[in-house]
Every structure is written in C-alpha cells, then in structure tokens.
N, C-alpha and C positions, 0 to 999 in steps of 0.2 A: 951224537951231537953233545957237546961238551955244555955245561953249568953256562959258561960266560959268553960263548956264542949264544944261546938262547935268551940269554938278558939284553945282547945287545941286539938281536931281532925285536924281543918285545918293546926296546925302547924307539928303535926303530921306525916299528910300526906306530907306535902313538904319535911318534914325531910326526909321520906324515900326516896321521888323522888330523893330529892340530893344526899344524901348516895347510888342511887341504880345506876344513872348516873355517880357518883364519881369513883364506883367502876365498870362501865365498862369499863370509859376511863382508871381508873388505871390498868385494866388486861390491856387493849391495850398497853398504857404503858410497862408493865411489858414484855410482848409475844414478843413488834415489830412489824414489818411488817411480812406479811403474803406471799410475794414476792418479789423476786428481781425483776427489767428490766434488760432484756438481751440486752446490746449495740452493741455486735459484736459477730460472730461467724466465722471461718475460719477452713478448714480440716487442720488436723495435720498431714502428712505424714512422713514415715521413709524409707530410702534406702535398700533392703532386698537382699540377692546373695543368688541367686538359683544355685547350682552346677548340671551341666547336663553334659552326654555321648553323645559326638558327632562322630558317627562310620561309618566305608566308608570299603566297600569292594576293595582293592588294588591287582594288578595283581603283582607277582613278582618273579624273574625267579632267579634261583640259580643251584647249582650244582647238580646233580643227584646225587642219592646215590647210592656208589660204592658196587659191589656183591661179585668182588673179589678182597678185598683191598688192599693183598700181592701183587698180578697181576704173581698170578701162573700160569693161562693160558699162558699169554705172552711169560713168561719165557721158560717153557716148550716147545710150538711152537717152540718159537724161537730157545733154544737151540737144539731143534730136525732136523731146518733147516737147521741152521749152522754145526753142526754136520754131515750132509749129502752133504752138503757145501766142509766140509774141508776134508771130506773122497773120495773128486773126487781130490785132490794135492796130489800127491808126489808119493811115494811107501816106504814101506816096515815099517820101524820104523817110519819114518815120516811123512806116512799116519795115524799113529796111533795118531799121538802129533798132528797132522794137523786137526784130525776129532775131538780130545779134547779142543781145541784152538779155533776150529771152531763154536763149542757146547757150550761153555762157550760165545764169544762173539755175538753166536747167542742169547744164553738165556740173555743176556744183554740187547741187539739188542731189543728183544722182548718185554722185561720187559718195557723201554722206551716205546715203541711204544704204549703196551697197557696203560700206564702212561698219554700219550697226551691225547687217545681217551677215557679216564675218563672225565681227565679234562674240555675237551670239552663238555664233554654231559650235555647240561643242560635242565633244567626243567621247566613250569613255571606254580604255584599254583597261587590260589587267598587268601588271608588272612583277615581278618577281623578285622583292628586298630580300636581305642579306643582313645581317648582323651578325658580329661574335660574342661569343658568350664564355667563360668559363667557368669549366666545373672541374670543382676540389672533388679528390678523391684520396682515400690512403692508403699507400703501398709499402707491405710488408719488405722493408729492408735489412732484416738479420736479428738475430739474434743476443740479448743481454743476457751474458749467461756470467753468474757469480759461484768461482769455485776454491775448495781449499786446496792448498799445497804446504806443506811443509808446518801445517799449526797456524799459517796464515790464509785469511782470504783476500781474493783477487776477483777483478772483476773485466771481463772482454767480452768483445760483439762477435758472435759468429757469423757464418753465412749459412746455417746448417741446426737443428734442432739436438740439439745432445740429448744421448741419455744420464745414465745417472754418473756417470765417469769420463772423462778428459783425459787420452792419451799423455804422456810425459816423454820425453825422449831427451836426453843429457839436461835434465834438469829444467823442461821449460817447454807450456801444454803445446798440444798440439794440433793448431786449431784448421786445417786442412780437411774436409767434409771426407768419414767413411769411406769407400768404395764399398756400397753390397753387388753382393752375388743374386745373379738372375735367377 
C-alpha cells in the first residue's frame, strides 16, 4: 500500500467518524430531550353533591274515617227518641204535633251528637316521609403536575400520578397514563 492511498484511508476514516458523530448529535438536536423533570405534583380535587333519601318512619294521628258520613244512625236514633219524647206531652192533636216536633228535634239532636263523636275518633298510623338531602364530597380528579422542558417550566393536569419524569416525544410531554406490566 502506497504513502497516499494510506492518507487518503485515514482521512477517510475521520471523515466518517465526523459525519457519523455529526449526525447523532444532529438527530439529538433534532428529537430533543427525551424527558421532562417533574418539579411539582399536587391532587387536583372537585366538590361532587351526591343527592340522597333521608327517610324516618313518623307516628301521626288524624281523623278516623267516617262509615256513616250522612250520620243517619244519629239521626234516625234520635228522631225515634224524640219522637217517643214528645208523644209522652199533651193529648189529642197535640200529642200528635208534640210527637213530630219531638222527632224532628230529636233527629237533630242525634245527628249532632253523632257529629261530635266522629269528630273525635281519632286514629294514629305510622307513615314513612322522604326527604332529600345532599352531601358534598371530594373526588379526586387528576393530577397538577408542573414540569420543565427545555430551561422552561410548564404546568398540566394529568389523569395519572407521574414519577419523577414526563415522557417527551417530538418535542412535547406525553401525558397518556403508563401501561405497567402485570
């Protein structure tokens, strides 16, 4: 091998080394960083209202329910008493007006009476109220994570807890959760 064949092998060779160094650092270059640092992270929480049935059995006493709502018994009774009533006054014609006078303000009389003793009957059921109610609660909705890239920091919400690094991929994180392995 001649003097200048070997010069121009060795120049050769550097030539590539340069051009092959040139162009790693230029993809580096080109690509970026291959991570962020993650500077801070903090849970992101939201205020949630939960609407709930708050129900209570209650004792509570009301009016019975009436059977005979005319209150024809009453009536009847009574004008049958009165009427026996006013057929013990007078004689003749006016035993007769005494026993219908008697019978009318007895069936009055009656009706009244049974009237009260409705009124009065009462009842008491238990019932089953209902209310709604809500209750706040806080639900973890992602993640504030503040990272640097490039001598700057930035700041984005995950869905996902980072470690200490943030994927990069053509310049710009990569905020898509992991996949681990089982």
């Amino acid at each position: 091998m001649n003097k200048s064949m070997a010069q121009g092998l060795l120049v050769g060779a550097i030539a590539a080394v340069v051009a092959g160094a040139g162009a790693v650092t230029g993809d580096k270059a080109i690509k970026g960083p291959a991570h962020a640092d993650v500077v801070a992270v903090s849970e992101a929480y939201q205020t949630v209202d939960k609407p709930q049935a708050r129900c209570e059995n209650v004792q509570v006493t009301r009016q019975a329910p009436v059977q005979d709502e005319h209150r024809i018994a009453g009536t009847v009774l009574g004008g049958l008493a009165g009427g026996a009533l006013g057929r013990q006054v007078g004689g003749g014609s006016g035993r007769d007006i005494a026993t219908v006078a008697g019978a009318a303000a007895g069936g009055y009389a009656g009706n009244q009476v049974q009237k009260s003793l409705q009124q009065r009957d009462r009842v008491t059921v238990t019932e089953r109220r209902c209310r709604t109610v809500v209750q706040k609660s806080r639900q973890l909705v992602g993640y504030d994570v503040t990272y640097e890239l490039k001598g700057q920091q930035h700041r984005v919400r995950t869905s996902f807890r980072p470690g200490a690094t943030l994927p990069v991929k053509d310049g710009a994180v990569v905020l898509e959760a992991p996949v681990r392995a089982s």
